[in-house]
N, C-alpha and C positions, 0 to 999 in steps of 0.2 A: 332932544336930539332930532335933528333931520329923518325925513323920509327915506336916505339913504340905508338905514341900519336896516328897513323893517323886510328885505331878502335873509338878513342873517340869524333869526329865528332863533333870538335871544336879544336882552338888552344891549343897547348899543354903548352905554358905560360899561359893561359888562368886558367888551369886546375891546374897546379902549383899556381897561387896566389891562387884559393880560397881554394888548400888544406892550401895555407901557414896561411890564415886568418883565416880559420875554425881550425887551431892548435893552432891559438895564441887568439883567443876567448874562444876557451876550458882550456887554460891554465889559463885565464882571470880568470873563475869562479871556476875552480881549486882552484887557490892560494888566491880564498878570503872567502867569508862567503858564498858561492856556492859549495861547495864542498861536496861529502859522500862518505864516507867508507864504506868496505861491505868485511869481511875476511880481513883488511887490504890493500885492492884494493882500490887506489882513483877515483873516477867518479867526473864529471862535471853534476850540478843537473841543467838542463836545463829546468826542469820544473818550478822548487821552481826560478830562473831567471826569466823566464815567468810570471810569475802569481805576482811576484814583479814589474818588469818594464812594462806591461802590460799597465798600465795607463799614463808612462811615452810616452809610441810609439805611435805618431799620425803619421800613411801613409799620411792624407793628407799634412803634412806636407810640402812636397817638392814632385814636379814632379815627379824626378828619385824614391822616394820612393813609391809615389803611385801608379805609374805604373809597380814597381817591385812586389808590394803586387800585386796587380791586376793580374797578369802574372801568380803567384802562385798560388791564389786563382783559377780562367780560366784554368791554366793549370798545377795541383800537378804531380808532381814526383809519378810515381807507384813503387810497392815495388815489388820486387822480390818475387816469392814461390816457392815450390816444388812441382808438380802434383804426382799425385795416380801414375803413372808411373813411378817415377823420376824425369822427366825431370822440367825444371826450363821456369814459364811464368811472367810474371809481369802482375800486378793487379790494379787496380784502388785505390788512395788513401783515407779511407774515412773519411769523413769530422765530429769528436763529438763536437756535439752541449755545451755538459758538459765541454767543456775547451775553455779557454780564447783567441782568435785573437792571438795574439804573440805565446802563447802554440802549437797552432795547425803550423803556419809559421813557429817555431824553428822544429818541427816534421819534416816537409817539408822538409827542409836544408838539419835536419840531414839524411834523406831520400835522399837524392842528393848527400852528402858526402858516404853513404855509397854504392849509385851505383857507383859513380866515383871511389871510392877506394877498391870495391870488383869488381870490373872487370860487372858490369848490365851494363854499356853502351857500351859496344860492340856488345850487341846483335841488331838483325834488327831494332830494335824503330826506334834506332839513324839516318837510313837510310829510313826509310818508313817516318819521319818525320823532314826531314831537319832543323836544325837550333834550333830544340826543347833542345838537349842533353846545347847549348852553352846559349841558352835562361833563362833557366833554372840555372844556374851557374851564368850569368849575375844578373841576380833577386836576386839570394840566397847571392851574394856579395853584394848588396846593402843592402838588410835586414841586414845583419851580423855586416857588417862597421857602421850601425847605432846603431844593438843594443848595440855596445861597448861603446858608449858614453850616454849611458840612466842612467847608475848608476857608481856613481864618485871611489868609488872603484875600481871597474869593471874595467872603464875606465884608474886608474892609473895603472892597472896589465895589460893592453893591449896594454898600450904606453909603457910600459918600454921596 
């Protein structure tokens, strides 16, 4: 891998599969009864997923999964903002009580995907806290890889 990856304070395969999985989960609910338009623009309703498969998701299911939820929950991805200054801090993610387990975890993800993919993991976190930026991407791929197989549609638009 290039010298590019080495701000993102994890493997840069690493970083590559969960964009690859986080595109072909969005495409998943995309191309089935997940999907909304808005001007023509298609979006993946990640919520309206949620709050359907919701009851299907048991973390305690399997190890690897409920130590990935746990990781999340212990330790959420902060969002990026903009200070009265300008300048750009990250913030604590906060946890509503008014949305469902799975709702609040897909939040999370997508909170992960878009630091990885708008450039917030390069800044000092990743460095003040070792192993968090990779930790955090491990977690959010196991959630992922599971929710694809919760609803059988879902699940044939993510195998193909």
């Amino acid at each position: 891998m290039d010298n590019a990856f080495r701000h993102l304070h994890m493997p840069g395969e690493l970083a590559c599969e969960f964009m690859a999985v986080f595109a072909r989960m969005e495409y998943a609910l995309k191309a089935t009864r997940f999907a909304v338009g808005n001007g023509g623009i298609v979006s993946a309703s990640w919520d309206r997923f949620a709050n359907e498969a919701d009851e299907l998701f048991h973390a305690e299911s399997r190890e690897d999964l409920r130590d990935a939820v746990e990781y999340l929950w212990e330790s959420p991805p902060r969002k990026q903002v903009l200070t009265e200054n300008n300048g750009v801090k990250f913030c604590d993610f906060v946890i509503d009580p008014q949305q469902r387990e799975l709702q609040q975890l897909l939040l999370m993800i997508r909170t992960v995907r878009n630091n990885l993919f708008h450039g917030g993991k390069h800044l000092p976190d990743g460095e003040m806290e070792p192993g968090r930026n990779e930790a955090l991407v491990r977690s959010s791929l196991v959630v992922l890889r599971t929710c694809a197989q919760l609803v059988e549609d879902v699940r044939e638009s993510y195998e193909r």
